[in-house]
Z-matrix of the N, CA and C atoms (Angstrom, degrees):
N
C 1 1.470
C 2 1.512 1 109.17
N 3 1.423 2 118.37 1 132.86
C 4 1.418 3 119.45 2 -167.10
C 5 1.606 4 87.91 3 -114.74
N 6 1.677 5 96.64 4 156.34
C 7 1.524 6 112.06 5 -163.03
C 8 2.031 7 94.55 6 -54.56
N 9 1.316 8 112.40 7 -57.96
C 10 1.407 9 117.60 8 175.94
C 11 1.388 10 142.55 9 -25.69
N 12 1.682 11 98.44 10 -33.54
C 13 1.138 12 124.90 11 -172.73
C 14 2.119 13 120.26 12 -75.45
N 15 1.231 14 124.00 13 121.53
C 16 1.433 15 112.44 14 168.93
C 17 1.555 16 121.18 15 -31.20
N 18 1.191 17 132.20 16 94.31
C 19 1.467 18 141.78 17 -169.35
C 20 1.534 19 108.82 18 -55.63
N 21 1.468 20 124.37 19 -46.82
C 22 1.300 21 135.21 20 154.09
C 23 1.074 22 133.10 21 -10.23
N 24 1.832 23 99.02 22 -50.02
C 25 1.630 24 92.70 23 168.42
C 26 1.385 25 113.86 24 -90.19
N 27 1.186 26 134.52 25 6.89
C 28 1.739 27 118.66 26 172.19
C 29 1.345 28 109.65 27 -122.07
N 30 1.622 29 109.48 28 22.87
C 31 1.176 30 109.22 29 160.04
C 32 1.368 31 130.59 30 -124.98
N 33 1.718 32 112.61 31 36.02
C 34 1.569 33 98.49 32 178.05
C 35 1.698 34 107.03 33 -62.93
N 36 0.722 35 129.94 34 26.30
C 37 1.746 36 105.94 35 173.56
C 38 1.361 37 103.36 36 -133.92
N 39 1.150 38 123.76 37 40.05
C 40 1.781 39 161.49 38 170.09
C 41 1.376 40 114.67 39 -81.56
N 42 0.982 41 142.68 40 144.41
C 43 1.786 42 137.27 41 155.40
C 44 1.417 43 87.77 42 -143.09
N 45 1.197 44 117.94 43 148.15
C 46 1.668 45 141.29 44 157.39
C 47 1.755 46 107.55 45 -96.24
N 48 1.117 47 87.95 46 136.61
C 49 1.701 48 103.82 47 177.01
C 50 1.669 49 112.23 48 -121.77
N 51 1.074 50 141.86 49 125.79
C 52 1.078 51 146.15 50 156.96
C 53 1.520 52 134.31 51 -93.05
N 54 1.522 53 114.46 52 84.31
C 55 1.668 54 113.53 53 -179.47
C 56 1.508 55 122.93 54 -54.66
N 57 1.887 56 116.86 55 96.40
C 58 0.826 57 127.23 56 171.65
C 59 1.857 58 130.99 57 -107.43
N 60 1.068 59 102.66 58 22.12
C 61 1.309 60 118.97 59 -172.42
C 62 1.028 61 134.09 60 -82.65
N 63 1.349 62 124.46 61 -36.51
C 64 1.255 63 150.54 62 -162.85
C 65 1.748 64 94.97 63 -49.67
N 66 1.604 65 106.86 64 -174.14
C 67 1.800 66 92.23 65 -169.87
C 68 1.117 67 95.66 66 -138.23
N 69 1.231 68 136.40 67 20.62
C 70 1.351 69 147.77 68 -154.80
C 71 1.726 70 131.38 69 4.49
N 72 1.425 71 83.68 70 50.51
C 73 1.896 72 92.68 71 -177.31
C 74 1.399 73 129.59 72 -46.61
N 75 1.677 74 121.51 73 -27.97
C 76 1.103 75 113.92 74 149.70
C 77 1.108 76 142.80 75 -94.02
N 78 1.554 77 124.31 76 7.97
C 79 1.759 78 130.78 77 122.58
C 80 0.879 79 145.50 78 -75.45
N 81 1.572 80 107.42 79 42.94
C 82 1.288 81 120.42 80 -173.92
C 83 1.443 82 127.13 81 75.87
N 84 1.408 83 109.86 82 -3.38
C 85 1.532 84 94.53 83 177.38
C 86 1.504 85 104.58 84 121.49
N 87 1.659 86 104.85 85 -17.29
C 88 1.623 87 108.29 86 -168.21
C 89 1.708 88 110.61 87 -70.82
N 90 1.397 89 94.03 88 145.87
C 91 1.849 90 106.89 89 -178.43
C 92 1.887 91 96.77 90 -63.72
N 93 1.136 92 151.52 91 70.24
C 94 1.282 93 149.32 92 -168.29
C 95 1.351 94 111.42 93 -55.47
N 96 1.308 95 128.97 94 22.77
C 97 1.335 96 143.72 95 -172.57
C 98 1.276 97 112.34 96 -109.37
N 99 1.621 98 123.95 97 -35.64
C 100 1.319 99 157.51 98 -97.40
C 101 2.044 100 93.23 99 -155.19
N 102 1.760 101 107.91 100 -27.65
C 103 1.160 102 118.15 101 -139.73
C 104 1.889 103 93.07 102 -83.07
N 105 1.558 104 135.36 103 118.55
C 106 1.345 105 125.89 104 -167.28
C 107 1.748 106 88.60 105 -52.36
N 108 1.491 107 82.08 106 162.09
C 109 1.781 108 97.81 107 168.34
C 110 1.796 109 114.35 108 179.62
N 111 1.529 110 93.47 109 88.06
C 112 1.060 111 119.36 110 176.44
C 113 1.792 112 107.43 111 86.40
N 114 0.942 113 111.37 112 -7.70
C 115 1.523 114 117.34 113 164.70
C 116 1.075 115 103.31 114 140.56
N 117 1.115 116 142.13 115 15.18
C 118 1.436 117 148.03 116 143.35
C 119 1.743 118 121.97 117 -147.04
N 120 1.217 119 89.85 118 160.76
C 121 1.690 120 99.07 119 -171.59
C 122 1.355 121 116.22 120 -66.74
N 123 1.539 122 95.21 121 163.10
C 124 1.546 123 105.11 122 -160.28
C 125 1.388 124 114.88 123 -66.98
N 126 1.780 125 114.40 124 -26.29
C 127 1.681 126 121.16 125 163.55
C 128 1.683 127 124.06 126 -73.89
N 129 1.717 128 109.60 127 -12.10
C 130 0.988 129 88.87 128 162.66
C 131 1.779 130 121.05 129 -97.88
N 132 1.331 131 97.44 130 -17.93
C 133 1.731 132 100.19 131 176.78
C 134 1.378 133 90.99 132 -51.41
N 135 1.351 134 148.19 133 -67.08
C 136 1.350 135 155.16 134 -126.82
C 137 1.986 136 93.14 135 -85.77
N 138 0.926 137 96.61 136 -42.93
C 139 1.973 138 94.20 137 -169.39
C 140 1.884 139 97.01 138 -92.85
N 141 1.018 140 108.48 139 -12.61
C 142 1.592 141 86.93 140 157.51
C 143 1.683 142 119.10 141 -114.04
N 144 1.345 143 122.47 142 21.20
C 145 1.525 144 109.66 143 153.00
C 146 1.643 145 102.79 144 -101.89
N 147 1.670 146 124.75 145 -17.31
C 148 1.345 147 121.10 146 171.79
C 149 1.922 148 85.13 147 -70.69
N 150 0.884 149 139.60 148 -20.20
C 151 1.141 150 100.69 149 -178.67
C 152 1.671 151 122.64 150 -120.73
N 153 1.029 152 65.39 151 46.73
C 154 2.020 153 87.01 152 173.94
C 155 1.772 154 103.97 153 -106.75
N 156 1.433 155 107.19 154 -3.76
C 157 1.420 156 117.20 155 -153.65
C 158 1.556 157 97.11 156 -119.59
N 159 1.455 158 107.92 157 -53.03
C 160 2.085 159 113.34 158 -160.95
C 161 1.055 160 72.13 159 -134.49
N 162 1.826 161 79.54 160 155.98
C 163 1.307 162 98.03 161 152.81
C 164 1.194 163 147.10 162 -101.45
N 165 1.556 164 113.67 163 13.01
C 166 1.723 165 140.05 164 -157.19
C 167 1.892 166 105.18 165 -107.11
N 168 1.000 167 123.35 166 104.02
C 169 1.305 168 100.78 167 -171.53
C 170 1.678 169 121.72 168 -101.58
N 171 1.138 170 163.31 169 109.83
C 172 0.908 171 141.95 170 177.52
C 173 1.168 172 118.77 171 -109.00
N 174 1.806 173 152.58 172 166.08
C 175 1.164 174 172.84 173 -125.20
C 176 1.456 175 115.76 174 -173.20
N 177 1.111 176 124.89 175 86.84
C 178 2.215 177 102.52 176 156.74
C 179 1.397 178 97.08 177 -107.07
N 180 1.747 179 89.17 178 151.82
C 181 1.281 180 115.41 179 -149.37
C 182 1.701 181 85.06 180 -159.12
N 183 1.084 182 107.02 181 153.39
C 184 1.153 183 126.96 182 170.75
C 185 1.824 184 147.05 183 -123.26
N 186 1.729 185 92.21 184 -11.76
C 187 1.016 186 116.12 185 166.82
C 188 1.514 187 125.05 186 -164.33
N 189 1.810 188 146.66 187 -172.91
C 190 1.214 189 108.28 188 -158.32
C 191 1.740 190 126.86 189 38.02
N 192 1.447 191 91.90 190 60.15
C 193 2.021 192 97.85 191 -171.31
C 194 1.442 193 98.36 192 -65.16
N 195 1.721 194 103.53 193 -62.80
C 196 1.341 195 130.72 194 -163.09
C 197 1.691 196 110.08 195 -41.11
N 198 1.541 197 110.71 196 -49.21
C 199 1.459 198 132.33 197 -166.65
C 200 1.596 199 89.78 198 -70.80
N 201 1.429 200 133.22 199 -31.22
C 202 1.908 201 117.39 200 -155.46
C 203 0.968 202 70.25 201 -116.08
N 204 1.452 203 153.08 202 -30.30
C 205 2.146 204 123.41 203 172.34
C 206 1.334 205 111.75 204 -44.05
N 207 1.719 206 118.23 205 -22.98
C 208 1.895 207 107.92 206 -179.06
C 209 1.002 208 110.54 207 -91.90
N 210 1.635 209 134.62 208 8.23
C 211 1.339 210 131.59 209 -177.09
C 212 1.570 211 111.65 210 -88.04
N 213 1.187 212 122.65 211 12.56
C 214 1.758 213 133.36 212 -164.56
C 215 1.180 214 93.41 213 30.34
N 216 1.126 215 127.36 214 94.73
C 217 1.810 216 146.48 215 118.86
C 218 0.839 217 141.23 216 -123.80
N 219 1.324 218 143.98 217 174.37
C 220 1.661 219 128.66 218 178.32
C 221 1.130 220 96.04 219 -88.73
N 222 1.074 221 137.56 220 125.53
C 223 1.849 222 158.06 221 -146.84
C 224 1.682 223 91.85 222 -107.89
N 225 1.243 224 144.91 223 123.06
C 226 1.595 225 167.72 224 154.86
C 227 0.943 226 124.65 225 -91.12
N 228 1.235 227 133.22 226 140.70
C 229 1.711 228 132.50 227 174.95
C 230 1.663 229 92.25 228 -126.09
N 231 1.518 230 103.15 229 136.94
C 232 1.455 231 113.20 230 157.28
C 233 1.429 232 118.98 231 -32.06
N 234 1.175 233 110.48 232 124.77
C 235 1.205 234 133.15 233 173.17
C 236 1.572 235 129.10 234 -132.69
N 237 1.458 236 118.34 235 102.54
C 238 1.311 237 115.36 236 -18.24
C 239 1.084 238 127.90 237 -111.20
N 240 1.550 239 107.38 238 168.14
C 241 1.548 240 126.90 239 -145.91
C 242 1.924 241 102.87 240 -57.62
N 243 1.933 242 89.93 241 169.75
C 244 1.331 243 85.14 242 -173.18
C 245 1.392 244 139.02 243 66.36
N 246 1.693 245 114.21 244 -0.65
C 247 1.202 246 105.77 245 173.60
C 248 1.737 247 123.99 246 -112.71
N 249 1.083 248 101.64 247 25.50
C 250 1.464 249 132.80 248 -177.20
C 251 1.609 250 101.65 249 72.11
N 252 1.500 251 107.28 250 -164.57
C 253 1.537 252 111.71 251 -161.90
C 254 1.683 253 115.72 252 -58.21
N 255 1.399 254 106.42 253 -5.29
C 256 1.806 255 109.42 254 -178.57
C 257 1.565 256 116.07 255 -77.10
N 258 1.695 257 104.70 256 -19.42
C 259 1.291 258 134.11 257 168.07
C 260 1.393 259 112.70 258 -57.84
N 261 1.629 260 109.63 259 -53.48
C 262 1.601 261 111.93 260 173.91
C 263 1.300 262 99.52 261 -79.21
N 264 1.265 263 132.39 262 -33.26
C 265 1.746 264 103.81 263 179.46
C 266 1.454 265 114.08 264 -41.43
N 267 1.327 266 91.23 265 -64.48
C 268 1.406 267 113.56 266 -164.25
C 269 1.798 268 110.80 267 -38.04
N 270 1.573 269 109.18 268 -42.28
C 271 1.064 270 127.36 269 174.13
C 272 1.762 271 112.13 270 -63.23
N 273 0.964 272 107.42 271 -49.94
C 274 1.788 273 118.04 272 172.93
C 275 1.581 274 105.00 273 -52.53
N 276 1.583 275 114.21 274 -50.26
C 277 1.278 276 111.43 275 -169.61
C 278 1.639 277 128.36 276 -82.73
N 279 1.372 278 96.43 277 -8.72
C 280 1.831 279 108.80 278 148.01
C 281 1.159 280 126.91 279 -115.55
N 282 1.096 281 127.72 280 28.99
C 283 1.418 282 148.44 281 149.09
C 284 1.862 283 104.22 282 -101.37
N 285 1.111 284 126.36 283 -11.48
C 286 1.096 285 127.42 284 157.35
C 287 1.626 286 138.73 285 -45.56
N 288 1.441 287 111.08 286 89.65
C 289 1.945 288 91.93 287 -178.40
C 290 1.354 289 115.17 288 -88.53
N 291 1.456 290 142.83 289 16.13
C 292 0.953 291 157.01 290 177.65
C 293 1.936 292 129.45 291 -95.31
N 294 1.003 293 121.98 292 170.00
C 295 1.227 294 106.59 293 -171.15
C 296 2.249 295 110.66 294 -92.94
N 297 1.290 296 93.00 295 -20.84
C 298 1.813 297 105.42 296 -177.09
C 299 1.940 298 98.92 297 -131.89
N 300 0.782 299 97.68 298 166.70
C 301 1.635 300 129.70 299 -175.52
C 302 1.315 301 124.39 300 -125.19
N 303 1.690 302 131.14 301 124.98
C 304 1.718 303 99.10 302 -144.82
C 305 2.301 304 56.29 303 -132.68
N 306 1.413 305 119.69 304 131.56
C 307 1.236 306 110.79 305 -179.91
C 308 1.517 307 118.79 306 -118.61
N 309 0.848 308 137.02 307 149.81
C 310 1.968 309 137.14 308 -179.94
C 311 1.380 310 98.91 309 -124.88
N 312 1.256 311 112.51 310 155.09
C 313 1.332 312 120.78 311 160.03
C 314 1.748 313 114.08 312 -93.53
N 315 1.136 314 158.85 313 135.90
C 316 1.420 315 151.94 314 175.01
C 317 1.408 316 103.44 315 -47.09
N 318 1.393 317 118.08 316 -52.07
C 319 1.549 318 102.20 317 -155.98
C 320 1.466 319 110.72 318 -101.14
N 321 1.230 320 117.23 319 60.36
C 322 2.048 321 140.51 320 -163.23
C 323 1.609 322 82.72 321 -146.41
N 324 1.896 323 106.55 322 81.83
C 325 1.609 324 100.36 323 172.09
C 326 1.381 325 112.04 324 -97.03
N 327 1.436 326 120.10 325 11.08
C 328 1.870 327 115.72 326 -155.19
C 329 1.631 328 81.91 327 -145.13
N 330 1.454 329 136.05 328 24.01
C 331 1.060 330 120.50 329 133.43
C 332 1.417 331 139.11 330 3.96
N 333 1.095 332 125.37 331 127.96
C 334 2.188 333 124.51 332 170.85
C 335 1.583 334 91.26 333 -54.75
N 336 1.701 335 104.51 334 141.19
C 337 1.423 336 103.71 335 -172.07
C 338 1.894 337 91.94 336 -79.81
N 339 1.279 338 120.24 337 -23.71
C 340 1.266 339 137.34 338 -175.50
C 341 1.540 340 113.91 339 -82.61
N 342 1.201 341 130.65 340 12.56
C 343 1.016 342 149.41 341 -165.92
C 344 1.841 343 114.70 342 -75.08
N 345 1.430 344 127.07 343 -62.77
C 346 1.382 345 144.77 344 166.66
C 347 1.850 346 98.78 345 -57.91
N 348 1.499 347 109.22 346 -57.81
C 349 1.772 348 96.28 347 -179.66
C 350 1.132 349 121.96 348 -63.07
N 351 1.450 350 111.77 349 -15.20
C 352 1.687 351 102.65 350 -163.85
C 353 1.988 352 98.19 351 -105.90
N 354 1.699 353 108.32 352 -16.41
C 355 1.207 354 104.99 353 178.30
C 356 2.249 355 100.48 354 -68.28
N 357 0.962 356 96.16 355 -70.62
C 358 1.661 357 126.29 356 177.64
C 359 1.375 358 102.62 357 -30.27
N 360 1.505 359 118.04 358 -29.56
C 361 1.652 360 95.54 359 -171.61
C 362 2.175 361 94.71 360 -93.70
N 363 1.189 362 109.12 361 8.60
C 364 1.205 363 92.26 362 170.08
C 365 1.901 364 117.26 363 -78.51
N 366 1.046 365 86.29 364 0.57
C 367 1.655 366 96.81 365 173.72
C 368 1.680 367 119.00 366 -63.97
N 369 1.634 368 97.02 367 -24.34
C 370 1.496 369 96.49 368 179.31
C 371 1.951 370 114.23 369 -99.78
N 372 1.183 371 97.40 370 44.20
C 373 1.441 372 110.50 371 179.06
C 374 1.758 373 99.05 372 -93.28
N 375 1.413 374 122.77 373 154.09
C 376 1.165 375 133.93 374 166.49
C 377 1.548 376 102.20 375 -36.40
N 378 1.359 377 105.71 376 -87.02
C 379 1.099 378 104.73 377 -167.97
C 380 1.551 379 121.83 378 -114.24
N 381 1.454 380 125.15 379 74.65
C 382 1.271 381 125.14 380 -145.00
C 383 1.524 382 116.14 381 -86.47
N 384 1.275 383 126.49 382 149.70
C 385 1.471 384 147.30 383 -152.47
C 386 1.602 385 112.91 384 -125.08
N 387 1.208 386 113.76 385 172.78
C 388 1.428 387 126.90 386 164.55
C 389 2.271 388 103.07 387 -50.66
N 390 1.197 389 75.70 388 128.78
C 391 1.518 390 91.91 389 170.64
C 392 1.474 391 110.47 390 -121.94
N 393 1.738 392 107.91 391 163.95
C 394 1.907 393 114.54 392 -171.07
C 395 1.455 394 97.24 393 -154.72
N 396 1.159 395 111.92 394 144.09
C 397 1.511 396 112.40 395 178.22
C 398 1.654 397 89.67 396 -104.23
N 399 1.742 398 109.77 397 151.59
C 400 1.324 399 146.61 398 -139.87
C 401 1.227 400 106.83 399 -134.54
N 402 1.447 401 140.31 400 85.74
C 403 1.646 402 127.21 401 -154.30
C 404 1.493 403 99.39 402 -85.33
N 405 1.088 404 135.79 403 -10.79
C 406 1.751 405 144.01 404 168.32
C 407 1.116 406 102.33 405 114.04
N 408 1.421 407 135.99 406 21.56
C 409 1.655 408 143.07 407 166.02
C 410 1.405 409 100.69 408 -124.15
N 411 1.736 410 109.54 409 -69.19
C 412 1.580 411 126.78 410 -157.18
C 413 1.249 412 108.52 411 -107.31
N 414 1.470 413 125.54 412 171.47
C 415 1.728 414 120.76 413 155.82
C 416 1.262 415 91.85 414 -99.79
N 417 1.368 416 92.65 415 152.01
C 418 1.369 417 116.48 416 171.63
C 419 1.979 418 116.69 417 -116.61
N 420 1.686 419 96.34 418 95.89
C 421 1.223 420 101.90 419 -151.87
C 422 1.445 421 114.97 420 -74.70
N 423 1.857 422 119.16 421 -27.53
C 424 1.521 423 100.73 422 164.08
C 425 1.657 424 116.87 423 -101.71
N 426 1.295 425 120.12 424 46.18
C 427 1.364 426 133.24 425 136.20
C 428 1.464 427 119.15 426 -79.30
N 429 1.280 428 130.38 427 78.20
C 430 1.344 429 124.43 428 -135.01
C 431 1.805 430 112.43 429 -165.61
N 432 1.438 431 101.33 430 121.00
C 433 1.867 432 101.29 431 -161.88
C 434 1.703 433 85.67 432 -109.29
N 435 1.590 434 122.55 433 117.96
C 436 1.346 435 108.04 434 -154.56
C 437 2.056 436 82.06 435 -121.55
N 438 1.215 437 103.40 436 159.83
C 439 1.564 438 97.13 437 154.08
C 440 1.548 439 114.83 438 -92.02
N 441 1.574 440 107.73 439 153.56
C 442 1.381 441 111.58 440 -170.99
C 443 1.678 442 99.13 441 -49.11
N 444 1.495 443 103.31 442 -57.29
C 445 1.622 444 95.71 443 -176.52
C 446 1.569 445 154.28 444 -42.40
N 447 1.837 446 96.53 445 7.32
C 448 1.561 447 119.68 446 -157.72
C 449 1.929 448 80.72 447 -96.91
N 450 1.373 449 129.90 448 -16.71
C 451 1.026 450 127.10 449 -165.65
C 452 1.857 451 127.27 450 -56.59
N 453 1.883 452 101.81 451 -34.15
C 454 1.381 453 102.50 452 158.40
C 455 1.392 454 127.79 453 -75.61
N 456 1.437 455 92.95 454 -25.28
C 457 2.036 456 85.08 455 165.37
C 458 1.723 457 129.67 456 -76.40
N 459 1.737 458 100.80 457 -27.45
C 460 1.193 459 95.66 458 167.50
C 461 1.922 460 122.21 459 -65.03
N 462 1.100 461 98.85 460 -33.74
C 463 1.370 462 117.91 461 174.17
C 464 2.166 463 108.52 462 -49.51
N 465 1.046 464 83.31 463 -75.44
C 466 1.608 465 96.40 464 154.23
C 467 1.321 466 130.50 465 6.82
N 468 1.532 467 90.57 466 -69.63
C 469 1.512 468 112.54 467 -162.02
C 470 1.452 469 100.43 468 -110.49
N 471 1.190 470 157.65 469 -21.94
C 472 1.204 471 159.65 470 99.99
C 473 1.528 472 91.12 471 8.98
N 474 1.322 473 124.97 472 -97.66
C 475 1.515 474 122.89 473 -150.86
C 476 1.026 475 112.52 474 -63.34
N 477 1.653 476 117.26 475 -13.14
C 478 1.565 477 120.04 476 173.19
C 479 1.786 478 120.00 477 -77.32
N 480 1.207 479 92.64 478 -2.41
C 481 1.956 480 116.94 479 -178.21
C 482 1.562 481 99.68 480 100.25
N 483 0.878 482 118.05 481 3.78
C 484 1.629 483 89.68 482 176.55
C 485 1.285 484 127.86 483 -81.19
N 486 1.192 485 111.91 484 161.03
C 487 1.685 486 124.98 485 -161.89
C 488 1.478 487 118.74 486 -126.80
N 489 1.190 488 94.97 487 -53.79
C 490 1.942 489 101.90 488 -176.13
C 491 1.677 490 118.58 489 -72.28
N 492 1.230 491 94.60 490 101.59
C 493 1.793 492 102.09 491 158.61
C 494 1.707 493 118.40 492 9.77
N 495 1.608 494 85.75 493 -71.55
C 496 1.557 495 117.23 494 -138.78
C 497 1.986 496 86.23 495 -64.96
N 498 1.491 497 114.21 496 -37.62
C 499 1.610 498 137.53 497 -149.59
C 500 1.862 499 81.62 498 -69.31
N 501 1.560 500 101.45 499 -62.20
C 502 1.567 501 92.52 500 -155.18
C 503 1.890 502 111.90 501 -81.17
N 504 1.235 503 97.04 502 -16.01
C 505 1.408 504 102.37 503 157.18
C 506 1.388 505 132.10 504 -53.61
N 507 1.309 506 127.18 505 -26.33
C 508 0.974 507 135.06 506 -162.53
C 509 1.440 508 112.86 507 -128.49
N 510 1.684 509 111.06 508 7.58
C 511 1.035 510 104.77 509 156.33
C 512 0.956 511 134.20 510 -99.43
N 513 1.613 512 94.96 511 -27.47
C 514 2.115 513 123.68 512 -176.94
C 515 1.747 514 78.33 513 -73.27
N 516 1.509 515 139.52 514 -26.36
C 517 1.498 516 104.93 515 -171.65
C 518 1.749 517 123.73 516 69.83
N 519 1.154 518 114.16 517 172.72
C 520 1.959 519 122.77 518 178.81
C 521 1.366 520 81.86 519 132.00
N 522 1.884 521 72.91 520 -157.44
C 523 1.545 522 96.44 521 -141.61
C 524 1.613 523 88.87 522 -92.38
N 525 1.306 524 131.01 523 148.75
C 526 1.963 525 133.19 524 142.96
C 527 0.900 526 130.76 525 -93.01
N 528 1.414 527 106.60 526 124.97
C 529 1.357 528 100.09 527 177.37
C 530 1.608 529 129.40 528 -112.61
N 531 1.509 530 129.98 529 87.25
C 532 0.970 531 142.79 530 -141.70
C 533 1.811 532 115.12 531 -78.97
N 534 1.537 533 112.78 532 109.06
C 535 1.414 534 135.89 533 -165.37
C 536 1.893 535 91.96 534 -79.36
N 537 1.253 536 125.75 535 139.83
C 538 1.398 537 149.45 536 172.22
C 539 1.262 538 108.86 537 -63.60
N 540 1.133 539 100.84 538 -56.17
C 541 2.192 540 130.81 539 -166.94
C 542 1.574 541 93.00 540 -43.69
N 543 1.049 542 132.87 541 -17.09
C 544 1.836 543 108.32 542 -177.61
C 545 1.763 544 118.03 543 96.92
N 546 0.838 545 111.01 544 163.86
C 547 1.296 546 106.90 545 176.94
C 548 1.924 547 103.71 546 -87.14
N 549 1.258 548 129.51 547 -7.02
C 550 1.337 549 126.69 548 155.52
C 551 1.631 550 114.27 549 -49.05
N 552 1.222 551 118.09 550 -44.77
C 553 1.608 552 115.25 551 167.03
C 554 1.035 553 111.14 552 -77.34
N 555 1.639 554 163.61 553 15.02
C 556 1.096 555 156.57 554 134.25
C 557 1.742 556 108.57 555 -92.68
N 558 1.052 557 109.57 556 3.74
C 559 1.559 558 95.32 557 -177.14
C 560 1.824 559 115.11 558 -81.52
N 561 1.630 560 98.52 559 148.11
C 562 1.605 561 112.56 560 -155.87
C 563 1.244 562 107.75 561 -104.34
N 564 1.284 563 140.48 562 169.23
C 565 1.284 564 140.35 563 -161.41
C 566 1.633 565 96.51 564 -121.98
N 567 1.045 566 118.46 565 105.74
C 568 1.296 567 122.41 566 163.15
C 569 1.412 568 142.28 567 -153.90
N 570 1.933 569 86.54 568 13.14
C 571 1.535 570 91.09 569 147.91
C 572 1.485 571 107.37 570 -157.17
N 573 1.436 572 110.64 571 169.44
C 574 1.353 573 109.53 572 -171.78
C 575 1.676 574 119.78 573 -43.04
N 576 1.318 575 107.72 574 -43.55
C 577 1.355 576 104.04 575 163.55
C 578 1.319 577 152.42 576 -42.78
N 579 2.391 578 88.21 577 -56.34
C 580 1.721 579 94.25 578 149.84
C 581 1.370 580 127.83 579 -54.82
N 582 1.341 581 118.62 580 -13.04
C 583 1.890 582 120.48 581 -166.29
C 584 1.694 583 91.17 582 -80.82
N 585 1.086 584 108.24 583 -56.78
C 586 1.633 585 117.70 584 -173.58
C 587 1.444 586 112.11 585 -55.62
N 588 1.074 587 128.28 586 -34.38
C 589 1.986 588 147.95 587 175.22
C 590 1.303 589 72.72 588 -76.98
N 591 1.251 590 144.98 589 -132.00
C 592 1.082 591 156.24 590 -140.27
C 593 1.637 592 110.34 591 -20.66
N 594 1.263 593 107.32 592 -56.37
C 595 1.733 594 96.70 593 175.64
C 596 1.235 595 125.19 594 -92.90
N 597 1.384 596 115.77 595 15.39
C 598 1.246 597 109.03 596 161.05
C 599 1.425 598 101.17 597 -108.42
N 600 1.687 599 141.10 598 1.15
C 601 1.247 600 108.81 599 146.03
C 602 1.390 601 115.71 600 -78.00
N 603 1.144 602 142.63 601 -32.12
C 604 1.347 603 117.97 602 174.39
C 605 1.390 604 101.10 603 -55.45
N 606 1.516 605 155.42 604 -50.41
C 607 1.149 606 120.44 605 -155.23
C 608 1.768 607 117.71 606 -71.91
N 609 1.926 608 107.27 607 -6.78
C 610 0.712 609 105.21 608 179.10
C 611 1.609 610 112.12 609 -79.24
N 612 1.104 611 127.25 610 -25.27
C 613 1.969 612 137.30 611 -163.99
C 614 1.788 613 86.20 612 -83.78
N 615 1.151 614 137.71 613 -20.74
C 616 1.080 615 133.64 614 -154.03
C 617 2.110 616 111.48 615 -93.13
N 618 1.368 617 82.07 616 -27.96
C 619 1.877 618 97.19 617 -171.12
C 620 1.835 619 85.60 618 -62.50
């Protein structure tokens, strides 16, 4: 699969996941999924560039059920709960009918526009593995095209107490794939401040 090429077609055995769960304790409490952005919310910006890509869509979410049932996806709850967004992976990745998992976080609005093609064509490797997008400082561990089968290890390490992304990422290992754009295109919204940084660079990319 060449970067050029419609990704769609060499990926029916693809699902998109969208991390919408989070509870946004240092915005007050706000569903950041839920949060407008640019005229629609931050879960639907996120499930319609995953779906420029697959065709399988899924969502975990944790609250506002009713409101992300109209977004057409298969709607997820952390599983299990309370263990921050590795909880909804985990949940995405057995709610999975597909053979890989291509995942976003909601509040990653300035994303590589090249980001899903350049993750997805690692699919045409011999023998292809867990992949992580690489902002050119940090990994960015739930930027992440996983196979369904990574799901008992994530499980694993969850019940073993673990918590941090970055920990079980780097143990399960794959391939990286390292984005130019800076860690300004991976940056997350999680506090009033980041929301305000964040939209005032788009108003700046926008002049």
């Amino acid at each position: 699969m060449s970067d050029g090429e419609d990704s769609r077609t060499a990926t029916r055995t693809v699902s998109g996941l969208v991390l919408a769960g989070g509870r946004g304790r240092r915005l007050g409490g706000v569903d950041k999924g839920l949060l407008e952005w640019q005229g629609e919310t931050l879960a639907e910006r996120a499930l319609a560039r995953l779906g420029r890509h697959v065709r399988h869509l899924l969502i975990s979410a944790n609250a506002n059920l009713e409101r992300y049932a109209t977004y057409g996806a298969n709607l997820v709850q952390d599983d299990p709960p309370d263990r921050g967004p590795l909880g909804g992976l985990l949940a995405g990745l057995r709610a999975c009918h597909t053979d890989w998992l291509l995942c976003l976080p909601c509040d990653m609005p300035h994303l590589p526009e090249d980001l899903e093609t350049r993750m997805l064509a690692s699919l045409s490797r011999p023998e292809p593995g867990p992949v992580f997008a690489h902002d050119s400082e940090r990994l960015q561990p739930l930027v992440t095209l996983l196979p369904r089968s990574a799901a008992p290890d994530l499980q694993q390490f969850l019940d073993g107490g673990g918590r941090r992304a970055e920990d079980w990422a780097k143990a399960l290992g794959g391939l990286i794939v390292r984005f130019a754009d800076g860690r300004d295109a991976f940056a997350n919204l999680n506090t009033p401040e980041d929301l305000a940084a964040a939209r005032s660079l788009t108003d700046w990319r926008m002049r």
